[in-house]
Structure formats: C-alpha cells, structure tokens
N, C-alpha and C positions, 0 to 999 in steps of 0.2 A: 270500042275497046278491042286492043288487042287479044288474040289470043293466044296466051301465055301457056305451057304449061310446066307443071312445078316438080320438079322429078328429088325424088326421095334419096337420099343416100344414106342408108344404113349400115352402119359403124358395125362389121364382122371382128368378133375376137379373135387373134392371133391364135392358132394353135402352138403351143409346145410342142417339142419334141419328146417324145416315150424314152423314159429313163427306167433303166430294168435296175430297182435299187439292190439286189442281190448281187446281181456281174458286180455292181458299184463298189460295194462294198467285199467281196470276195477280193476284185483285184485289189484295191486299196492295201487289206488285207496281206496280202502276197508280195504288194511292195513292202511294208512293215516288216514281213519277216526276212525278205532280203536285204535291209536293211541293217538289222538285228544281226544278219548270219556274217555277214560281210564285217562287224564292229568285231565281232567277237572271233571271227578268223583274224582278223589284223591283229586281236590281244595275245590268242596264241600263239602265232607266231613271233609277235613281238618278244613275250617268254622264252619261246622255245631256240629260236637262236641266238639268244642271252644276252639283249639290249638291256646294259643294265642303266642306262641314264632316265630310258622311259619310267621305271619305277623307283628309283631310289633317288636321295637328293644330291648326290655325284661323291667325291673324294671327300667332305669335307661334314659328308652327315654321320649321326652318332651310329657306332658300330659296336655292336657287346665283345667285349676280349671275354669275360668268363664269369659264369655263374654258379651259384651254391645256396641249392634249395635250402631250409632251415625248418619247413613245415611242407602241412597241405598245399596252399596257396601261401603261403612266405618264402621271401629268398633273398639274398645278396648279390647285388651284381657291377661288375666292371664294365662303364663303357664309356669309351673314346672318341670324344667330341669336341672339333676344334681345337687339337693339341692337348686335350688337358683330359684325364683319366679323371673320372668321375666315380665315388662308390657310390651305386643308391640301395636303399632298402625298399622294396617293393612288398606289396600287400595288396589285399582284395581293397584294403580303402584308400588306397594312394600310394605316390612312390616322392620318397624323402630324400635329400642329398647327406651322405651319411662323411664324404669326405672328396676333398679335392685339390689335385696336383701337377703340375706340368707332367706331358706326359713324354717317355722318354724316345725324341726322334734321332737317336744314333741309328738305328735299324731304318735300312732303307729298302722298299719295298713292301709287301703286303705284310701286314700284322700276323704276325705266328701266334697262337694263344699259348697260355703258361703251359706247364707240366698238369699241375696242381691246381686250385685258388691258393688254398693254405700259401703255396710259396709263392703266391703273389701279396700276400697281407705280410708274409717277412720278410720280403724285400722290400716293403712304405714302411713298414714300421722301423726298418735297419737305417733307413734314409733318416728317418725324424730324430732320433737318436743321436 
C-alpha cells in the first residue's frame, strides 16, 4: 500500500467587516436633514419670489371677489370660478351654493373687488329684475 496522506481542510469563516453602527446612523442622519433643508429652501423660495403657478391652480381656479361675515364662523361669500360668480354660504358644517351667474368679463385684467358686498347683492339683484 501506498502511502497516502489525507490533509484536512478546514472551512475558516469569512470575517466581516466592523461597522461602527453610530457613524452609520449619525451620517444617514445628516443626510436626512440635508435633505429636509434643501425641500424646504426650495419651498421658500418658491414663495418668496412669487411663483404663483407652483401653488395655485393657474387663471382659471376659484378666487373670492368678497366676503360678509354674518356670525362667529358664518359668512357669505363671492367667488369666481370658471366665469361664473358663485354666492356660497359657508359654515363650520359646510359651504352651500346659495346662487349662480355668468360672471361679468367686460373688465379686462385682474379682478378689482367691489366697494362694498351690499353693492355687490344690488347690482344681481338689479340684473334679475
């Protein structure tokens, strides 16, 4: 017989690498708030140099011509949407359509608001008449 011999090879576990879960979490951290800092510089400025398309729904969203409290939380109000003057009554339980009329676009350019409300109800009520 020959002589053989039988050599062993034992399977060593891989070490890891050392993970310092503080640094880890600190920078993650750090990104987050640069993050955070960065959205929210972009919002005020967005504000502040008075982009108003980023917030509003352009020329054609509802815009209040004029209101008249009537209580605590009650009130009456005019607003102009899609051509058409809307009166609603508004309440802590909802807001109702109380009346509705072509609105009038001889005026060109931005909405001037009335004087009054009052002499915005007699001039719909002179029309209906």
């Amino acid at each position: 017989m020959a002589n053989t011999t039988v050599v062993e090879t034992v399977a060593t576990p891989m070490q890891l690498p050392a993970v310092d879960s503080g640094t880890t979490i600190l920078t993650t951290a750090g990104y987050l708030f640069l993050l955070l800092g960065v959205i929210f510089l972009a919002y005020y400025l967005l504000k502040r140099l008075g982009v108003p398309a980023a917030f509003t729904s352009g020329q054609n969203g509802p815009r209040l011509i004029s209101r008249l409290m009537l209580g605590n939380r009650q009130s009456v109000a005019v607003v102009r949407y899609r051509d058409k003057d809307l009166l609603l009554g508004v309440t802590d339980n909802g807001i109702s359509l109380l009346s509705e009329e072509e609105a009038d676009n001889s005026q060109q350019g931005p909405i001037t608001p009335v004087k009054s409300f009052a002499a915005f109800l007699k001039g719909s009520t002179d029309n209906e008449e």
